[in-house]
C-alpha positions in Angstrom: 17.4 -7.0 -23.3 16.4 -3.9 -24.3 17.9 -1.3 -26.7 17.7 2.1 -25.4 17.6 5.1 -27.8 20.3 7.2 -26.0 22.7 7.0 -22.7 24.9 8.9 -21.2 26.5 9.6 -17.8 26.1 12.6 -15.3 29.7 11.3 -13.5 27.8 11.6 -9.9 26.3 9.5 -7.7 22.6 10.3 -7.5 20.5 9.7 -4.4 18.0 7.6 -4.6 13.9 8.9 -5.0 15.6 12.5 -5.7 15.3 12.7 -9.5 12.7 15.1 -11.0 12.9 16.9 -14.6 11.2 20.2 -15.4 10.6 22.8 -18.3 12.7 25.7 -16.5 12.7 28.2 -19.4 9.3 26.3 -20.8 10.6 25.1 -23.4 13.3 22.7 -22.8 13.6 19.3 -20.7 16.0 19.1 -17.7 17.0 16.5 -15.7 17.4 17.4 -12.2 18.5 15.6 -9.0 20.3 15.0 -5.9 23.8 14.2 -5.0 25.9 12.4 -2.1 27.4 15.7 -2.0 24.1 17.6 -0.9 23.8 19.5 -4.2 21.4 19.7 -6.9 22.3 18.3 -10.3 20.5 20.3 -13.3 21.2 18.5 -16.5 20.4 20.5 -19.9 21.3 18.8 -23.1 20.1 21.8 -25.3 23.3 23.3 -24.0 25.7 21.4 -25.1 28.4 23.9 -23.9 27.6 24.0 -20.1 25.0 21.1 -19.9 25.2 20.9 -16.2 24.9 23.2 -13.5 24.7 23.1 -9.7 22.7 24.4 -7.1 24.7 24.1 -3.6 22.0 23.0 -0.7 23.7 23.2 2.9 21.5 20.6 4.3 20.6 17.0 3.7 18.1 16.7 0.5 15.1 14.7 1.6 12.8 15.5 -1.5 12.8 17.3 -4.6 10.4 18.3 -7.3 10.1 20.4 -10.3 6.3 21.9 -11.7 4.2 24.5 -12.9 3.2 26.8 -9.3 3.4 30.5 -10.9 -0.3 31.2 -12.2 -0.4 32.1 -15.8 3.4 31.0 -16.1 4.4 27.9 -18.1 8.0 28.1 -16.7 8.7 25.1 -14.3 9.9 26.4 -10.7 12.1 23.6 -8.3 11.1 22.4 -4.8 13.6 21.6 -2.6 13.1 19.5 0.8 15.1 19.5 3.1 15.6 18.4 6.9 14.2 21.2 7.9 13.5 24.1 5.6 11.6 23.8 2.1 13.0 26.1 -0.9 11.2 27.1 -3.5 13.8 27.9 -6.6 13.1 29.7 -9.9 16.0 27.8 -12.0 15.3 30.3 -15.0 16.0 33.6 -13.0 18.6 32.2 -10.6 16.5 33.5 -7.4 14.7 32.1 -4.6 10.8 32.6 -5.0 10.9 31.6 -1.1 12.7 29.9 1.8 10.7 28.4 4.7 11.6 26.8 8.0 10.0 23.8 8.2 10.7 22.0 11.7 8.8 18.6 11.1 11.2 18.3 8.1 10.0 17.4 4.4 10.1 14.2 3.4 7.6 14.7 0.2 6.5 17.3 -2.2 3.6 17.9 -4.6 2.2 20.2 -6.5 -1.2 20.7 -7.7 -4.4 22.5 -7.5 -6.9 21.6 -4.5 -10.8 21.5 -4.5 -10.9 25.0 -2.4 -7.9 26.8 -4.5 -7.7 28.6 -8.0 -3.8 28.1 -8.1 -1.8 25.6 -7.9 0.1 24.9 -4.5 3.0 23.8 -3.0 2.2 20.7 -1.1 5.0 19.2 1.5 4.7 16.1 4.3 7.0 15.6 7.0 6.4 14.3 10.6 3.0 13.5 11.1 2.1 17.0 9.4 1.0 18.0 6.2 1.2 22.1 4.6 0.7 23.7 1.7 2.1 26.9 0.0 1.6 29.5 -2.7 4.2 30.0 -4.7 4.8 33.5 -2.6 5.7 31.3 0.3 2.3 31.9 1.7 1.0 29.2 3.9 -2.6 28.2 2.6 -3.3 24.8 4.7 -1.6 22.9 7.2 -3.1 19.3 9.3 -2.3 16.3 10.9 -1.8 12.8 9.7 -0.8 9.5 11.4 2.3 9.2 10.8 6.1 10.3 9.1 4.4 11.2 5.6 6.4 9.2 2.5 4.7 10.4 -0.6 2.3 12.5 -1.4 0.2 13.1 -4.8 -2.9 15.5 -5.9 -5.9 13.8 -7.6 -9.4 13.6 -7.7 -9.8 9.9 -6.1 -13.2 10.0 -5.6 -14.5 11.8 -9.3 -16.6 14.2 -7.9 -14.3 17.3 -10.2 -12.1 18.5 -7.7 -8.9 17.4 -6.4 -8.4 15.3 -3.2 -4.5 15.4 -1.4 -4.2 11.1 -1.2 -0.7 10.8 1.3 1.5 7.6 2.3 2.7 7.3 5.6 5.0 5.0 7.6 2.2 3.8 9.7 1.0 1.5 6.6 -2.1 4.1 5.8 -2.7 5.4 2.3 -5.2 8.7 3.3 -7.3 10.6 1.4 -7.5 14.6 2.4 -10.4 16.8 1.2 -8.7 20.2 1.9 -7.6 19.4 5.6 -10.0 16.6 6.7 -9.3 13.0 6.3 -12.2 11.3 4.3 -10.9 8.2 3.6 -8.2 5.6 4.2 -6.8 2.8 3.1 -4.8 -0.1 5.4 -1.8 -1.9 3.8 0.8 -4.2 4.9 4.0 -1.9 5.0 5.0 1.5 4.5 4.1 3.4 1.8 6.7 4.4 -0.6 5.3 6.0 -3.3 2.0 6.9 -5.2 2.0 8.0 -8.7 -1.6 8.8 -10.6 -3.1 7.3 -13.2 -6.4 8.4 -14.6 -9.0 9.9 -12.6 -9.7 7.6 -9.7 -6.9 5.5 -10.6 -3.5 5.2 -8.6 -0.8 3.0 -8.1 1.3 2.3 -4.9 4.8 0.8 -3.9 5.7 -0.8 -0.6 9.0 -0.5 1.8 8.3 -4.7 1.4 8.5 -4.5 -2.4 4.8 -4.4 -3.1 3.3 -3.0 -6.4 0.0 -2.5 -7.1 -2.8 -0.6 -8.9 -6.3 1.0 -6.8 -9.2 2.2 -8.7 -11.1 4.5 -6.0 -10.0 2.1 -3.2 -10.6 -0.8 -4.5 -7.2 -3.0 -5.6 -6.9 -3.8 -9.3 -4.0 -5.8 -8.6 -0.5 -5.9 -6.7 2.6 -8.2 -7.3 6.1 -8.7 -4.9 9.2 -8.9 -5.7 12.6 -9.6 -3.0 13.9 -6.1 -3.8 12.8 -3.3 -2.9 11.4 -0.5 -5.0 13.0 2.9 -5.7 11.0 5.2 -8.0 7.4 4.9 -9.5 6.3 6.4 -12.7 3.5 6.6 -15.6 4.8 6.0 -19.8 3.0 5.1 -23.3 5.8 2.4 -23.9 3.9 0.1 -26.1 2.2 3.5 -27.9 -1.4 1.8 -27.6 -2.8 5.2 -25.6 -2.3 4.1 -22.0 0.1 4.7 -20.0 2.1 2.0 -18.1 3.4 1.7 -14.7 7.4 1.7 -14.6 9.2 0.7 -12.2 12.3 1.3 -10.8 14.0 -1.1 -8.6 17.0 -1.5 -6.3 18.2 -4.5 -7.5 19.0 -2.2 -11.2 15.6 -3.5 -12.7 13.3 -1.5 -14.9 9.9 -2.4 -15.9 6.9 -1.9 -17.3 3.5 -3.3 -16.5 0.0 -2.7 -18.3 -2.0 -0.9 -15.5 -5.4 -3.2 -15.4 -3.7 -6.5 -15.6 -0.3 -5.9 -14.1 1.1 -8.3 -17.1 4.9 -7.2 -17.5 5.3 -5.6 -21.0 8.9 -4.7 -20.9 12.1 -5.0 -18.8 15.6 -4.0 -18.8 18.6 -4.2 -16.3 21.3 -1.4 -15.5 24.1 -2.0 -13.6 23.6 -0.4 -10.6 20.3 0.7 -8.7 17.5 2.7 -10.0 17.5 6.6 -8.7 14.8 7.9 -10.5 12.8 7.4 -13.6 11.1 10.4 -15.5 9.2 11.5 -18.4 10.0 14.4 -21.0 11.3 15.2 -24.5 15.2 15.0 -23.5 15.9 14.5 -27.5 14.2 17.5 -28.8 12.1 15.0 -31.1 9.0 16.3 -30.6 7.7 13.3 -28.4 8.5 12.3 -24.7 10.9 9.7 -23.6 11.2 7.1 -20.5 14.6 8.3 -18.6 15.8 6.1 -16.2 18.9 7.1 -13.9 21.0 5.2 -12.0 22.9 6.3 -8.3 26.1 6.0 -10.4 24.7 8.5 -12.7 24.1 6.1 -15.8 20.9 7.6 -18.2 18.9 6.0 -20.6 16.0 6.6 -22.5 13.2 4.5 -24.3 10.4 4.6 -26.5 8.1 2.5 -27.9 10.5 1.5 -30.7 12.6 0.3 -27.1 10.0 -2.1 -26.8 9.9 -3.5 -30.8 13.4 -5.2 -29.5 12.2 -6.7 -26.5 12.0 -10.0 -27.2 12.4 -11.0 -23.6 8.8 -11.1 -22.5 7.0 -11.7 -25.5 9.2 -14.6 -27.7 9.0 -16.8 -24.4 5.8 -17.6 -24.9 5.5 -21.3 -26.9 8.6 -22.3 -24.3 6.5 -21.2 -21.2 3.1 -23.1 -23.1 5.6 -26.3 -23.5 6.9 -26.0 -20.2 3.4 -26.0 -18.2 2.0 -29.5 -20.8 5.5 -31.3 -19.2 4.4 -30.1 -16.1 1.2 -31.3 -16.3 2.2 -34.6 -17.9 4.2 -35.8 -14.8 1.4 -34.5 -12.5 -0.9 -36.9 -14.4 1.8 -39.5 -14.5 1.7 -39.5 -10.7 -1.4 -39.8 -10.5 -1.9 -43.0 -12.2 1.4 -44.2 -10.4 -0.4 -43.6 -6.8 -3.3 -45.2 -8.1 -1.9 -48.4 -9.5 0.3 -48.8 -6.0 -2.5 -48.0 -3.8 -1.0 -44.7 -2.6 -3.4 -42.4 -3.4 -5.9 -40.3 -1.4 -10.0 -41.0 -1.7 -11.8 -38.5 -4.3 -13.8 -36.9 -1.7 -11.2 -35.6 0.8 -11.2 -31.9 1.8 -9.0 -29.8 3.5 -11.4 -28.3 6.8 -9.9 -24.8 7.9 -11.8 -23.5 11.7 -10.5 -20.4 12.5 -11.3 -19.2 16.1 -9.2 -17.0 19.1 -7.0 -18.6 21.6 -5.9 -17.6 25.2 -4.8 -21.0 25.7 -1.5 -21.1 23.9 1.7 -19.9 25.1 1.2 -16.0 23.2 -2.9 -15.5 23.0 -3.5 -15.7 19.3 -5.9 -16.5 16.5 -5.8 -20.1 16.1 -5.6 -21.4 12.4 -7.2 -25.5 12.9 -6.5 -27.6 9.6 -7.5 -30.5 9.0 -8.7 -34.0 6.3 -12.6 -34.8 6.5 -10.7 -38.7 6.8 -7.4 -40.3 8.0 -5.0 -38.7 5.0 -2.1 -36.8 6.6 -0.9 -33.3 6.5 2.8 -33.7 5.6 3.4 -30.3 5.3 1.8 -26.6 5.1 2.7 -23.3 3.1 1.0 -20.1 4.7 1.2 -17.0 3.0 -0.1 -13.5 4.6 1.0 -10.3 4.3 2.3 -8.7 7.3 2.4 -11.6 9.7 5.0 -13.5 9.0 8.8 -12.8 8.5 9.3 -12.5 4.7 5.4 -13.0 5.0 5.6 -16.7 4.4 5.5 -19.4 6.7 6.2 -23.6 6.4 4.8 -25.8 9.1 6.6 -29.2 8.9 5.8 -31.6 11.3 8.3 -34.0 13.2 7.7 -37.4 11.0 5.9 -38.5 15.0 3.6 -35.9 15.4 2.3 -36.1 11.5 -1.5 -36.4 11.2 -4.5 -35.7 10.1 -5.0 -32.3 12.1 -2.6 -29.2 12.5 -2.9 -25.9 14.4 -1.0 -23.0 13.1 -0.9 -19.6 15.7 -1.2 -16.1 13.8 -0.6 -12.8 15.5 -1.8 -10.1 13.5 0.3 -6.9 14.0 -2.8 -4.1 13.2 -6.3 -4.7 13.1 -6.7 -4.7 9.3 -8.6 -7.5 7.2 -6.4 -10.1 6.1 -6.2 -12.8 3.2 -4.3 -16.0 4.7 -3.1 -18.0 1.8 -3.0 -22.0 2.4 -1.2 -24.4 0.7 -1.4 -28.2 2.2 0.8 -31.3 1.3 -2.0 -34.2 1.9 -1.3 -38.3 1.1 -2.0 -41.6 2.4 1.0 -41.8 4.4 4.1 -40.4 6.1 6.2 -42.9 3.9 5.2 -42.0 0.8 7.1 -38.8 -1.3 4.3 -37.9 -3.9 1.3 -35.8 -2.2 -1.7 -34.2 -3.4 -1.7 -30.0 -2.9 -4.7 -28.6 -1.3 -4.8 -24.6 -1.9 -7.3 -22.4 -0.5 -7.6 -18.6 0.6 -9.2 -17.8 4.4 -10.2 -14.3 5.3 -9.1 -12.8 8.9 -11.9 -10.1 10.1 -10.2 -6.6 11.1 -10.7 -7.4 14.8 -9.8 -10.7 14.9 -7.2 -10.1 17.7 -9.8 -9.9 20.2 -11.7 -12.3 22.2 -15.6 -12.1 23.1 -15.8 -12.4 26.7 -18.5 -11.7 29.5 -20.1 -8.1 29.8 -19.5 -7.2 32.8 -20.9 -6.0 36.1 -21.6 -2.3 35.7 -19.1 -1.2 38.4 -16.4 -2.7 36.0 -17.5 -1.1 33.5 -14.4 1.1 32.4 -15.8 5.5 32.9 -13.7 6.8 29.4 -16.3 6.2 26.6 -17.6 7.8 23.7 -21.5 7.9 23.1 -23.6 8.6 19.9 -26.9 8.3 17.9 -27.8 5.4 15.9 -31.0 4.7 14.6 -30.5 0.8 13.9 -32.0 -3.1 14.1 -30.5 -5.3 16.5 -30.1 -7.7 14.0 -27.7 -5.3 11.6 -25.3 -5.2 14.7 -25.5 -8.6 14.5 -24.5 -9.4 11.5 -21.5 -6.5 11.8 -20.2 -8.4 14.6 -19.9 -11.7 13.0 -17.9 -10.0 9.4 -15.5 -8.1 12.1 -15.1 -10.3 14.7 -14.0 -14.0 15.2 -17.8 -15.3 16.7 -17.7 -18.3 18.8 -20.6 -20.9 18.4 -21.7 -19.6 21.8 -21.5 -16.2 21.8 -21.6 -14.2 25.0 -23.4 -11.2 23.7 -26.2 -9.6 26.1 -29.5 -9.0 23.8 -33.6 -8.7 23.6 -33.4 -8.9 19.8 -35.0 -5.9 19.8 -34.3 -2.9 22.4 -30.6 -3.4 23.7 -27.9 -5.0 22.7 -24.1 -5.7 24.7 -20.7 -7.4 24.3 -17.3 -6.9 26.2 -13.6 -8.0 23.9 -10.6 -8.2 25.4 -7.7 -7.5 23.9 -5.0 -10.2 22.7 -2.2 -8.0 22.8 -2.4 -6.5 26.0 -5.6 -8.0 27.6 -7.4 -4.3 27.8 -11.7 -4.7 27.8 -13.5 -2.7 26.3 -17.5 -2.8 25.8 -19.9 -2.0 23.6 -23.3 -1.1 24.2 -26.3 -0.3 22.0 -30.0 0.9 24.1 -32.5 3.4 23.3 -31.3 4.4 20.6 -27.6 5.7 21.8 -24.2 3.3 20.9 -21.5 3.7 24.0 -18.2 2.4 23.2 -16.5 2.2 27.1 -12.4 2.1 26.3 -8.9 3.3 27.4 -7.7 2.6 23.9 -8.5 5.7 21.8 -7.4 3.9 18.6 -9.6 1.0 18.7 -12.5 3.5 19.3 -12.0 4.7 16.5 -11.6 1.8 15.0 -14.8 0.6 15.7 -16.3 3.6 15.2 -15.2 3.9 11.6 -15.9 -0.1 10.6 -19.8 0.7 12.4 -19.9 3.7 9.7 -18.8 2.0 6.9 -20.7 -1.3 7.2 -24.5 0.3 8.1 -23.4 3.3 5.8 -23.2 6.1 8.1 -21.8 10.1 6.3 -22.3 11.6 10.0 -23.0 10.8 13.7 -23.8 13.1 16.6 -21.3 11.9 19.0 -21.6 12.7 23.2 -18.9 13.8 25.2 -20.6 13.3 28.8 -23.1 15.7 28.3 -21.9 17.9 24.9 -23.1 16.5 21.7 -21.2 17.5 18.7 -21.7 16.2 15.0 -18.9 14.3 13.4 -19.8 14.5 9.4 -16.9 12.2 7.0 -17.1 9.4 4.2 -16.9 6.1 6.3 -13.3 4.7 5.5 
């Protein structure tokens, strides 16, 4: 384990996700955070005869952060959430800079400046609503968003030199805002927890599920699981090579710290209880910053990169590990020539066939998963792994020792209409009898729509009135070809077309059997549906796959131009 440079104990229970630490007279590092007892903890070691003070808070504390929002001030003011009200506290003077009702509650704070600002501001979430502040209490934006906001952070995502708002939601949508306009999302597989940034461009994320990952842009470096859950996200030079590391605090009482590109675990330690918050400042007056991590009993400690010198946990394993995967290895091969010698092994050619197509047929409609052996070896047993399908988002498919054979059909039911990666693992051998098999693994892609069948257009008079019509200047073909990469296609595919001049198809939903139809002539798409979210849908994947910034869109007979990045 590792050896921390200093701990101590605050003797109160800390709330989890409600730790910040600030520079209140601009000099000198305080820890602050919540308590079970609705107050605010302020922890100053540079006063060693009153090193704690309170600040009482008559409502429940639902988010808390401490930065620079004066202009021209390098004094750090405190940000209090609450379940209804924000509070904007100048620690240094003992006064209130301002108080504000906020009736959608305020579930995350940050502070930074935005592309069409000069000064920092004050930016809070809550239900479905985003708002931002001066520091006078002055309200400089406010907008919508899907869902109950989780974290929010300031950066510029996209590097074009001003700062973008990027927000976490419960509705499993990481969204980038450019002022109040969404220009950009991002669909995950649970509800986002926290975002911390990197570099410019560069992000990292956490998961209600216990996913951890790293997005350059919005593209996904890399993202690892774990069975807890995690608490608090931050950014530290632990190994003192220039780049910050993601830590990560979890609720099991695990710290650790990963290299941001390669996700590789660089250090770990374990406290006693679970993690409340981890932070970054010169606690120690040494004239560099520390890692502090704090418990929910109140437990500190801090690290450096002379923490990590005494780590021998991760990086003295390694020969064992090396030694560990030959013996490994060594039986596989043992096995081998044991099935081969006994006549229980499988031909050299077989393959593991995966058809993937939509069912009404079963019991609930769903995408049918068909595996199956190019010859008569048996599927003993399957592994499926995909996020946000299954419970604990693994599933194992053993047949009844009867109904083992070469074929096997698995039903999936996405929950959202995201794209997918459907990890397969598949137990193949001669015979049901035998108890050494060979493992087939392979990775198969869902499309975003796959929940949704290809059926009939049909007559005009059933054709549903609520649509949504606009311009696009576009082959045949190219609507082709985004049909098949968003849609499950059958091998005879009921879609109405001269190859040239119009183009039609009908899907019906899985879920809740609703049509809807798409139509492309003379130039104008029409999208005919009662479901306003799939529109959009549609209309966002049509952007983004023929590379669309803006669309005049028809309203019956109002045309109005929709300009946005494609998502």
């Amino acid at each position: 384990m590792a050896v921390p440079l200093f701990s101590l104990q605050l003797r109160h229970s800390i709330i989890p996700r409600l730790v910040t630490i600030g520079k209140y007279d601009g000099s000198h590092y305080c820890v602050t955070a919540a308590t079970s007892e609705n107050k605010i903890l302020i922890h100053s070691p540079h006063k060693p005869e009153k090193d704690i003070s309170y600040l009482n808070i008559n409502q429940k504390i639902t988010a808390l952060l401490a930065g620079k929002a004066i202009p021209n001030d390098e004094k750090d003011i405190l940000v209090v959430g609450t379940v209804g009200s924000v509070l904007a506290y100048n620690v240094d003077l003992n006064s209130d800079l301002f108080y504000k009702e906020i009736p959608d509650g305020v579930a995350a704070i940050s502070i930074g400046k935005l592309s069409s600002m000069k000064d920092p501001a004050i930016i809070i979430g809550g239900n479905c609503s985003i708002q931002a502040f001066d520091y006078k209490g002055n309200e400089i934006l406010w907008t919508v968003t899907g869902d109950n906001v989780r974290s929010i952070i300031v950066m510029d995502v996209d590097l074009d030199g001003s700062n973008e708002i990027l927000v976490g939601s419960d509705d499993y949508e990481i969204r980038e805002f450019k002022d109040d306009i969404i220009v950009n999302e991002i669909s995950e597989t649970s509800s986002i927890c926290s975002l911390i940034h990197f570099s410019p461009g560069r992000f990292a994320y956490a998961l209600d599920n216990g996913t951890v990952g790293v997005y350059d842009k919005f593209r996904r470096v890399w993202r690892v699981k774990s069975k807890s859950s995690v608490n608090f996200l931050e950014k530290y030079d632990l190994d003192g090579d220039g780049k910050e590391e993601l830590i990560t605090g979890w609720s099991n009482g695990k710290v650790d710290a990963r290299n941001s590109i390669t996700g590789e675990v660089i250090f770990r330690d374990v406290l006693s209880t679970s993690i409340a918050g981890i932070v970054v400042g010169d606690y120690r007056r040494a004239g560099k910053c520390q890692m502090i991590v704090i418990s929910t009993t109140g437990e500190v400690r801090g690290y450096d990169n002379t923490s990590l010198k005494v780590e021998s946990g991760v990086q003295t394993n390694v020969v064992h590990d090396l030694l560990q995967k030959r013996q490994i290895l060594m039986a596989e091969l043992n096995n081998y020539t044991k099935a081969s010698h006994e006549g229980h092994g499988i031909p050299g050619d077989t393959r593991l066939i995966t058809e993937v197509s939509v069912s009404e047929e079963t019991i609930d409609p769903c995408v049918l998963l068909k595996l199956s052996t190019n010859n008569s070896m048996i599927l003993k047993a399957v592994t499926i792994f995909a996020e946000g399908i299954f419970e604990d988002e693994t599933q194992v498919i053993h047949p009844k020792r009867d109904n083992v054979s070469s074929e096997l059909n698995i039903s999936l039911i996405p929950p959202k209409d995201i794209l997918l990666d459907i990890h397969i693992r598949a137990f193949v051998g001669s015979s049901v009898d035998i108890d050494q098999f060979h493992v087939f693994e392979l990775t198969r892609q869902l499309p975003k729509f796959s929940m949704y069948l290809l059926v009939n257009y049909p007559e005009n008079e059933d054709v549903l009135q609520s649509y949504v019509k606009f311009r696009l200047v576009e082959r045949v073909q190219r609507l082709d070809l985004w049909l098949s990469q968003n849609f499950i296609v059958p091998q005879t595919t009921p879609v109405k077309s001269d190859g040239q001049h119009f183009w039609k198809i009908a899907i019906k939903s899985l879920r809740d059997s609703s049509l809807t139809c798409i139509t492309f002539e003379k130039e104008m798409m029409s999208i005919f549906s009662e479901n306003i979210n799939l529109t959009a849908d549609i209309i966002q994947s049509l952007a983004s796959y023929l590379n669309l910034d803006q669309i005049d869109v028809c309203y019956g007979e109002v045309f109005s131009r929709i300009s946005q990045s494609p998502r």
